[in-house]
N, C-alpha and C positions, 0 to 999 in steps of 0.2 A: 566228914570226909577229910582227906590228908589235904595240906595243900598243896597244889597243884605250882609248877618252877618252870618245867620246861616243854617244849613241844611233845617229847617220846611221851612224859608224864601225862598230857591231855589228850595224847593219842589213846594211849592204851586203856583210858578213863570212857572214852566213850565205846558207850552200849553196842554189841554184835544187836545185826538186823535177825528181825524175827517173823520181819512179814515180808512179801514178794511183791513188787507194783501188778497189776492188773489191773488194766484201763476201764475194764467195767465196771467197776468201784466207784467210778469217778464222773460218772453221767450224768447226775443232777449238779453238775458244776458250768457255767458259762460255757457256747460252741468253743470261745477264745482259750479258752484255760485249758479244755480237753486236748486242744490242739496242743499247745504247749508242752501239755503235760508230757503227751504220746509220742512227740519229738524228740522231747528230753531224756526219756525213762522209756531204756526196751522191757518188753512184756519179760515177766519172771524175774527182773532186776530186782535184788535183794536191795528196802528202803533205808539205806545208809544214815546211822546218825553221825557220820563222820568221813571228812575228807583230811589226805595230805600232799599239800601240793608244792608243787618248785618252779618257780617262776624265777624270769628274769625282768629288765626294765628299762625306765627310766623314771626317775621322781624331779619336781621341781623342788627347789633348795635355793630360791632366788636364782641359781643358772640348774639345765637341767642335769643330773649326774645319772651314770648308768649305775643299775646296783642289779645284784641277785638277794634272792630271798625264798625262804622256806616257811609256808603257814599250815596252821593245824584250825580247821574251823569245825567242834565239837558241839550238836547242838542238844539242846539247850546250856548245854557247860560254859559255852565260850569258844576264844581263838586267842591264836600268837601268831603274830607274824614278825619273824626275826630276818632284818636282811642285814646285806656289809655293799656298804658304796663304794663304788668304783672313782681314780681319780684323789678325790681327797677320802685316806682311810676311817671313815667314819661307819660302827654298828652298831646296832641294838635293837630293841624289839616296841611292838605297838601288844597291847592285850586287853581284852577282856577275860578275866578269869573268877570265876563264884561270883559275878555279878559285878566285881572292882574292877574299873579302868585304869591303866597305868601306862605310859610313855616313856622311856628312856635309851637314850642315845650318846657315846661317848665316841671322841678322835680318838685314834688309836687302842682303842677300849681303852682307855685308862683316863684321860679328861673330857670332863661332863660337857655334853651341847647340850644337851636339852632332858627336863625330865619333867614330869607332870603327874599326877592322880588327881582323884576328887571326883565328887558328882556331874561335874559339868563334865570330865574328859570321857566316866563312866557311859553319862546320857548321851554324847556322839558317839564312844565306842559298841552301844547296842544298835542305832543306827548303820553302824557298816557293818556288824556281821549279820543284820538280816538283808540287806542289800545285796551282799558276799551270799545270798542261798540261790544265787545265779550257779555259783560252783557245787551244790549242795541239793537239788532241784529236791530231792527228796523230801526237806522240809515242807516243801510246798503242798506235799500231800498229806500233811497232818489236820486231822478231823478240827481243831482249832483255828485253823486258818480258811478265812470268809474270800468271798471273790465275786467281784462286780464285772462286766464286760462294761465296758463303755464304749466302743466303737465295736465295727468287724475287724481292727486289729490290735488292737489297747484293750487290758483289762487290769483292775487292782487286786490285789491279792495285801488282806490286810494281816498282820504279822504281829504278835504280841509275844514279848520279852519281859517281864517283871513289868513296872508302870509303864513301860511304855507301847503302845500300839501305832505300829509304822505304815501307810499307805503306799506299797509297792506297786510302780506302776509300769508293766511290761508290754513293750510293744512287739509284736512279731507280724514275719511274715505269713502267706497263707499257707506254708509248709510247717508251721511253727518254731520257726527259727529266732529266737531271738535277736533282737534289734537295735534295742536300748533299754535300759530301763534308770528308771528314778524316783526320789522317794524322798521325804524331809529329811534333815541332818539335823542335828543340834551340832553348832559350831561356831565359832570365832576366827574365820578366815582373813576378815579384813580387819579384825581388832575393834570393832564396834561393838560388840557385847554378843554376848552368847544368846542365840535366837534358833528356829528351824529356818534353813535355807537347803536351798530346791540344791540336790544333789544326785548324780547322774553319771551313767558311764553308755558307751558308744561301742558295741560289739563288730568286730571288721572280721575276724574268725572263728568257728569251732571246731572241736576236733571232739571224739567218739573214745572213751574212757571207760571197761567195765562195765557196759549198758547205761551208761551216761555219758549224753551229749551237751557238752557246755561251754561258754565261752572260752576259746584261749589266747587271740587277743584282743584289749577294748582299754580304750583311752574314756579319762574320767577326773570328775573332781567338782566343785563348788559351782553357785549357780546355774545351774543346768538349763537355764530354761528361758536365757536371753544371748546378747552378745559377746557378755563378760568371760563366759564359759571359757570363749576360746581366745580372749586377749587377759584374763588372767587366772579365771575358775580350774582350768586344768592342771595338774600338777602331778598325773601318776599315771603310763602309760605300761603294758604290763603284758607279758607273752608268758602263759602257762605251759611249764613245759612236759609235766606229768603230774596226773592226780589218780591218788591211790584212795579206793571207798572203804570204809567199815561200817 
């Protein structure tokens, strides 16, 4: 396969749908999950292995800055997520692509803030695109992916990406609306070494897309699952403003 540079390029990369959701497919799967599923995915919705979406923001950078941005999450391929910060001009993009993680960010596009690859950025970069199949729900209905109820509103939906298998844990209401969800990260947030920590996003909105209902806004970010979350875990607050399926 060519390699893959830019968003148009992992757009048009992923596979036209060839099958159609129909919920009765999907009955020997947990009450929790059927609900979700039926929520998310109108009946005859063609199962998308690809979204392109445009979002706007806020990210933490030690203060917060508003930024927009344009992602492509291609699955099993990968994603880009390319934004430009508002405030101080700073762009560049986050990716996973053919399985390589890579980070790069310059002021003014032309001097470097930051840039990154290698296996550890790779192993949190598959971490958030199967966390990101909130925007993608379609994944969810792949014959490879297992699913535990654990309450009557929580259930896990386990996710397998090259070595790694992610423990997705979605909570919804009893319409099946998404709520929150979270899932291990491999990351270096605090600069303590690279480990899984509990990472997690907080759905406040969705809106109705092409026979997919998914979040469009939800604040999110690192330790998900104490107090840290919201005195320093958070750091990307995020309004979807269109998403296009293939």
């Amino acid at each position: 396969m060519n390699q893959i540079v830019s968003l148009q390029q992992l757009w048009e990369t992923a596979p036209l749908s060839e099958e159609n959701f129909r919920w009765e497919n999907y009955t020997a799967l947990p009450e929790i999950a059927q609900c979700y599923l039926k929520h998310a995915i109108a009946p005859e919705t063609p199962l998308a292995s690809g979204v392109h979406l445009t979002m706007h923001g806020e990210i933490k950078l030690k203060n917060w800055l508003p930024f927009t941005a344009e992602q492509v999450i291609a699955f099993p391929l990968g994603f880009i997520w390319k934004a430009t910060m508002k405030g101080i001009p700073i762009r560049g993009f986050d990716q996973l692509v053919q399985g390589e993680g890579k980070m790069q960010w310059k002021l003014l596009g032309l001097l470097p803030v930051m840039e990154a690859s290698g296996e550890d950025i790779a192993r949190s970069a598959i971490g958030r695109m199967l966390g990101e199949c909130m925007w993608l729900p379609s994944v969810l209905c792949r014959s490879d992916v297992t699913w535990k109820s654990l309450n009557a509103s929580q259930a896990i939906a386990h996710l397998k990406f090259q070595a790694e298998t992610i423990p997705l844990t979605l909570s919804v209401n009893t319409e099946g609306q998404l709520e929150t969800i979270q899932f291990p990260r491999w990351g270096n947030p605090d600069e303590q070494g690279y480990r899984y920590i509990p990472f997690g996003g907080m759905i406040e909105a969705e809106q109705t897309f092409a026979g997919y209902t998914i979040p469009t806004r939800i604040r999110g970010g690192w330790f998900f699952d104490g107090e840290t979350f919201q005195q320093d875990g958070e750091f990307f607050r995020a309004t979807i403003d269109q998403a296009i399926f293939r």
